[in-house]
C-alpha positions in Angstrom: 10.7 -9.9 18.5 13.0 -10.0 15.8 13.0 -9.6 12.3 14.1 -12.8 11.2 10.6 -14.3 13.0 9.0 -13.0 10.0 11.0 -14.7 6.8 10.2 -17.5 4.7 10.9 -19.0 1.7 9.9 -17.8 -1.7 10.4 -19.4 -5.2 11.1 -16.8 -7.8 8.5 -18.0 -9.6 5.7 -17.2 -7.7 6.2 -13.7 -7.7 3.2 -12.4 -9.7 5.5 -10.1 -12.5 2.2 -9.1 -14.7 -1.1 -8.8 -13.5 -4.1 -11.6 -14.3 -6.3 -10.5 -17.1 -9.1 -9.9 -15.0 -9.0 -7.8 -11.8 -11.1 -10.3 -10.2 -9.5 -13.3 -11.7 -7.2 -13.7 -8.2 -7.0 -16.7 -5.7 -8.4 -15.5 -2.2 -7.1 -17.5 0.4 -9.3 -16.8 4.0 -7.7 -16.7 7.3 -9.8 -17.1 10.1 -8.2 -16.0 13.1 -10.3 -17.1 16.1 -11.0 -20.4 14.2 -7.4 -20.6 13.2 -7.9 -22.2 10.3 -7.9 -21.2 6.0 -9.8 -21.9 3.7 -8.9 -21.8 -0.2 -11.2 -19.6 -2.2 -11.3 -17.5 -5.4 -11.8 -13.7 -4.9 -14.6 -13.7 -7.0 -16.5 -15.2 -4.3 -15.5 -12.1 -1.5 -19.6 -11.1 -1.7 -20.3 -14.3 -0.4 -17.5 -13.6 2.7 -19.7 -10.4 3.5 -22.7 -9.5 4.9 -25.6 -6.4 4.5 -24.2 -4.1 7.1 -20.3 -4.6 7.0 -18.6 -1.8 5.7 -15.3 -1.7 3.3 -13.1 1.0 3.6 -10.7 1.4 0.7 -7.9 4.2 0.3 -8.9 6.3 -2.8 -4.9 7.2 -2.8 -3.9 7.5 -6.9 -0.2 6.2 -8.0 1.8 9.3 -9.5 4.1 8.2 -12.3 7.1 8.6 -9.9 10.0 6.9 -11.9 12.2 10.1 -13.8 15.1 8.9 -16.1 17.7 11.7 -17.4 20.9 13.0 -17.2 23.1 15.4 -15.2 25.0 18.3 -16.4 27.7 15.6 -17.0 25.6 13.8 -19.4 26.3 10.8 -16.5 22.6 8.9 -16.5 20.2 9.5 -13.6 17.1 7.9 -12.1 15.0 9.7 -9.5 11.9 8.3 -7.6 10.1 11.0 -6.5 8.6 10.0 -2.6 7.2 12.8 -2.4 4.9 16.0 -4.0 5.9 18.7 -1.6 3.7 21.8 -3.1 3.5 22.2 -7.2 6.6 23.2 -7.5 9.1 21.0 -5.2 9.6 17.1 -4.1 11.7 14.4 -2.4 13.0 12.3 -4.4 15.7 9.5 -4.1 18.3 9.3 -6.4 20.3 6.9 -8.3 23.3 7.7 -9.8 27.4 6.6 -10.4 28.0 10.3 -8.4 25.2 11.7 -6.3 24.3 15.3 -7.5 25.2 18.0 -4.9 22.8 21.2 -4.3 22.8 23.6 -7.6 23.3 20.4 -9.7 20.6 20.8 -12.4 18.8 17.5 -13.8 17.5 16.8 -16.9 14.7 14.5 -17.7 13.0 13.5 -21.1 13.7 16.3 -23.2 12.6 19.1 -21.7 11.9 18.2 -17.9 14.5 20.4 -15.6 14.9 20.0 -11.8 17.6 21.8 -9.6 18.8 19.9 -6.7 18.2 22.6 -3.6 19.1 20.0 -0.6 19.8 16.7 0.6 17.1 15.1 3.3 18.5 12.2 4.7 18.2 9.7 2.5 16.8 11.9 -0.2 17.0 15.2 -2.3 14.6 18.0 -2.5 14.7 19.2 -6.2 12.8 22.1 -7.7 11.2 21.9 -10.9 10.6 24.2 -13.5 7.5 26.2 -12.4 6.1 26.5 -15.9 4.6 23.2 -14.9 3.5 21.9 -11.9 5.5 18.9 -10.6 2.4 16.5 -11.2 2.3 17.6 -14.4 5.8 17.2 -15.5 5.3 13.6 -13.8 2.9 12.9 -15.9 4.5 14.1 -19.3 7.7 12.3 -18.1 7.3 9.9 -15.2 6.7 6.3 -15.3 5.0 4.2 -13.2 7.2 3.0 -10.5 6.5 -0.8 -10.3 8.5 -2.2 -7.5 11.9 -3.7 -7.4 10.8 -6.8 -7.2 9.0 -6.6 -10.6 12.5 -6.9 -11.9 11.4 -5.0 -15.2 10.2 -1.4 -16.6 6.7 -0.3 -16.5 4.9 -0.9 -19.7 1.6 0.9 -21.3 -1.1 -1.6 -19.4 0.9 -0.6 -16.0 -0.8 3.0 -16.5 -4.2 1.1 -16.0 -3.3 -1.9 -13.9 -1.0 -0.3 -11.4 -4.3 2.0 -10.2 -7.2 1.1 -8.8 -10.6 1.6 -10.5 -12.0 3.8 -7.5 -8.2 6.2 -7.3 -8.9 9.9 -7.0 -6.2 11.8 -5.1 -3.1 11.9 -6.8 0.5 11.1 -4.3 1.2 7.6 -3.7 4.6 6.1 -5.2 3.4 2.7 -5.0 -0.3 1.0 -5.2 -2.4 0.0 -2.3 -2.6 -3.2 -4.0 -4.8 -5.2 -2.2 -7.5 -2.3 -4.4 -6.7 -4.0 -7.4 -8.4 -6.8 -7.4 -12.2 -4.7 -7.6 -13.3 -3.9 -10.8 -16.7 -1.6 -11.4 -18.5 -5.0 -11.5 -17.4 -6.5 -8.1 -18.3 -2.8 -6.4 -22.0 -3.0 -7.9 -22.2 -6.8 -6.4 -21.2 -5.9 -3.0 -23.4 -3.1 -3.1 -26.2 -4.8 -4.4 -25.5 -7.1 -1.4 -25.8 -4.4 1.3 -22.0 -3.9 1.9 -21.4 0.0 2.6 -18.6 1.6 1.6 -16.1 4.3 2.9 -12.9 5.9 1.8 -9.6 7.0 3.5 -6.8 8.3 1.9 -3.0 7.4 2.9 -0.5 8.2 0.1 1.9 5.1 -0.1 6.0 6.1 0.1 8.5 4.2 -1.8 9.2 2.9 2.0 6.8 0.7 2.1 9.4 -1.6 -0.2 12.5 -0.8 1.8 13.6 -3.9 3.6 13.6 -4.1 7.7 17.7 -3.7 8.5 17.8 -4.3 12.4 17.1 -7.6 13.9 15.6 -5.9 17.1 12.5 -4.6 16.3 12.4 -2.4 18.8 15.5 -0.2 17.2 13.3 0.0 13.8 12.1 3.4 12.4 9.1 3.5 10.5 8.6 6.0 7.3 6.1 8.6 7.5 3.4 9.0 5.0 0.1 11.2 5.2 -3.2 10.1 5.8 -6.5 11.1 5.5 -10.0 10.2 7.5 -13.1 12.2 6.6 -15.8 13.2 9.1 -17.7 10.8 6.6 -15.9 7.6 6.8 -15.8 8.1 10.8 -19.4 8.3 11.4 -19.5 5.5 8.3 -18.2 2.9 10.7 -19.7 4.0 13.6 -23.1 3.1 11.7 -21.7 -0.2 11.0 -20.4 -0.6 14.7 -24.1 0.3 15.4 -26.3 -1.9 13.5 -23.5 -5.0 14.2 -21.6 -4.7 10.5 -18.0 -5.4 10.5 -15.6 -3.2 9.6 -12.8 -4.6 7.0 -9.6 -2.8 5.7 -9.1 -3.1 2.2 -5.3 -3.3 2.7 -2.6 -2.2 5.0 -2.7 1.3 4.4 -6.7 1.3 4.9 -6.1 -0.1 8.1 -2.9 1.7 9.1 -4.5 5.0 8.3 -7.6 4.1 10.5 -5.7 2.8 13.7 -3.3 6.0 13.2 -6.6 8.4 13.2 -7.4 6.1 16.6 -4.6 6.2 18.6 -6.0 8.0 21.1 -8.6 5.6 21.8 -11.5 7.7 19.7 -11.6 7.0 16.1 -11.0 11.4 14.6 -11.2 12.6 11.5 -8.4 14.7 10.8 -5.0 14.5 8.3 -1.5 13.9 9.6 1.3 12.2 9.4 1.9 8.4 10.1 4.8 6.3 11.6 2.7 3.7 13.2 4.5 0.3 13.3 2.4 -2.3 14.0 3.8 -5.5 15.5 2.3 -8.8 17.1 0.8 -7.7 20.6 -0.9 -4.6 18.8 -4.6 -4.1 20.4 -7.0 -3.1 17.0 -9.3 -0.5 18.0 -11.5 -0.4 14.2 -10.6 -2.8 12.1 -12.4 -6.3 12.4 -11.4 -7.9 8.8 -9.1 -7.2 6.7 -8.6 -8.1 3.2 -4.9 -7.8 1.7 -2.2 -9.6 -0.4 1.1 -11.6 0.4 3.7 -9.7 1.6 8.0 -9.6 1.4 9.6 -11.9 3.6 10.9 -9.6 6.6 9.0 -6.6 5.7 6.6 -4.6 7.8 3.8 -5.4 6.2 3.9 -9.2 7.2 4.7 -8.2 10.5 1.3 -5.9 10.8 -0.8 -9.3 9.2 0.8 -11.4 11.7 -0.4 -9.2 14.3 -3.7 -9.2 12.7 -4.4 -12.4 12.3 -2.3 -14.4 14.9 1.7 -15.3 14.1 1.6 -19.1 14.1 -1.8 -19.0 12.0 0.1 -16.4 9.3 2.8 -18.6 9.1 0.9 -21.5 8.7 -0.9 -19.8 5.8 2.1 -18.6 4.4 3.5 -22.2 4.5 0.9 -23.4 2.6 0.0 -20.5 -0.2 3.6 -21.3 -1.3 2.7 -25.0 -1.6 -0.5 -24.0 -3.1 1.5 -21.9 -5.3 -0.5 -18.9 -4.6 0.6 -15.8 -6.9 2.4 -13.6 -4.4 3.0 -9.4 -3.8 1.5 -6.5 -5.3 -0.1 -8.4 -8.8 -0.4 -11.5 -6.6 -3.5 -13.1 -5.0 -5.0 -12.2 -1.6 -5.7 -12.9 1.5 -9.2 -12.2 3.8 -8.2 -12.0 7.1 -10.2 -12.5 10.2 -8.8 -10.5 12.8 -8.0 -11.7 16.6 -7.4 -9.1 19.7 -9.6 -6.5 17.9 -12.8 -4.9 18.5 -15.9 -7.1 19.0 -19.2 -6.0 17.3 -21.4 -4.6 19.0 
């Protein structure tokens, strides 16, 4: 396969900049994989897509404000993206800068945040902040949210709220599992009020997630690695729903990624470890039945792990015509129920 199988066409215009006013207030466009066919619907309506028994598993990840601005010793401006929350002390953070700091170089952010650049990793930098704080803390006095690239502007106050979804609780993603933030307290009570169980997982999100596919061969692609999650709770969760016949449905990529990860060796485990799992068309799902997400970049990952979901052709076609439809797309965009095909049958 390669990557350029997975591009399409985008107008600028239909990249959803600012969220709707509602959390709920989103299209919902359903895929039906075996079928092959879609179905326009509002996502208001998911309760109705559900039955008593099926369970939603949502990653309670919550989005650190990631985005530093400052200076070096220079006074030359700065920008670091912290990836990761090492221990409370230390993080990887990519840097952007006219002149990359070397190790020793000490950063400045806001008026009083200090960092010392100990190494480079690969791509990134491992700094060390001042331990009078702990790193989430000085995040949190002096971070911004990091809204992608794609935003093509600066976080603003409602992002604090927005950018995170109701049900966040453990604090290390650099970017949003966004299909989450379309639930508000109101939609959770009417799916529970329905009989649809609940579970949670927790895979923190890397800024990786946004970098762009740069091989054509998939094969010579690396995935990032981000840290996952499964509680003893949310495995014997689904086997209750496998049990009585519920379906099990991913709410989003990481959800679902975290879940086959915790099942590669053909037993769903509890456990927490790292993640590079890069799932392609041809992928055999060993949990996940359903599973509800938004639109995704052209040529990313993402699209290529929905295509193998719910059937290349059909994901195209749906594609095709959420752009005609003029379907709000990416992480403040609309979503997409997905039937999968090549997964697990209930029982």
């Amino acid at each position: 396969m390669k990557t350029s199988d997975f591009d399409y066409h985008l107008p600028d215009d239909l990249i959803a900049r600012h969220p709707l006013p509602e959390r709920t207030g989103s299209r919902l466009l359903h895929v039906n994989g075996p079928a092959g066919g879609f179905a326009d619907r509002q996502f208001a309506h998911l309760p109705d897509l559900l039955g008593a028994g099926d369970l939603l598993v949502f990653n309670d990840t919550r989005v650190i404000k990631a985005r530093l601005r400052g200076v070096k010793e220079t006074g030359g401006r700065i920008e670091a993206l912290v990836e990761r929350v090492l221990d409370d002390h230390q993080a990887l953070a990519f840097i952007r800068a006219s002149k990359a700091p070397k190790p020793g170089a000490v950063l400045t952010f806001g008026s009083e945040c200090q960092a010392l650049v100990i190494e480079k990793v690969e791509d990134m930098v491992r700094l060390a902040f001042d331990p009078s704080r702990t790193v989430l803390d000085w995040l949190d006095a002096w971070g911004e949210m990091p809204l992608p690239p794609y935003m093509t502007r600066a976080a603003e106050a409602a992002d604090d709220q927005r950018y995170q979804t109701v049900y966040a609780r453990d604090p290390g993603a650099v970017a949003a599992p966004t299909a989450g933030l379309h639930f508000d307290e109101a939609m959770l009570a009417r799916l529970a009020e329905r009989g649809v169980e609940t579970a949670y997982v927790t895979l923190h999100v890397g800024a990786g997630t946004f970098q762009p596919v740069r091989v054509e061969d998939l094969a010579e692609h690396k995935m990032h690695s981000e840290r996952y999650r499964v509680p003893e709770a949310t495995v014997a969760a689904i086997a209750a729903a496998r049990a009585r016949g519920g379906r099990v449905c991913a709410v989003g990529t990481t959800s679902l990624r975290a879940l086959e990860s915790a099942a590669r060796s053909g037993e769903l485990q509890a456990g927490e470890e790292e993640t590079d799992l890069f799932i392609t068309p041809g992928y055999r799902f060993r949990v996940v039945q359903r599973l509800l997400t938004n639109f995704h970049l052209p040529r990313s990952t993402l699209l290529m792990l929905v295509s193998a979901f719910g059937g290349s052709d059909l994901l195209r076609r749906a594609y095709g015509h959420a752009v005609a439809e003029r379907y709000r797309f990416f992480s403040y965009g609309d979503a997409m129920l997905i039937e999968g095909v090549g997964g697990p049958a209930p029982v």
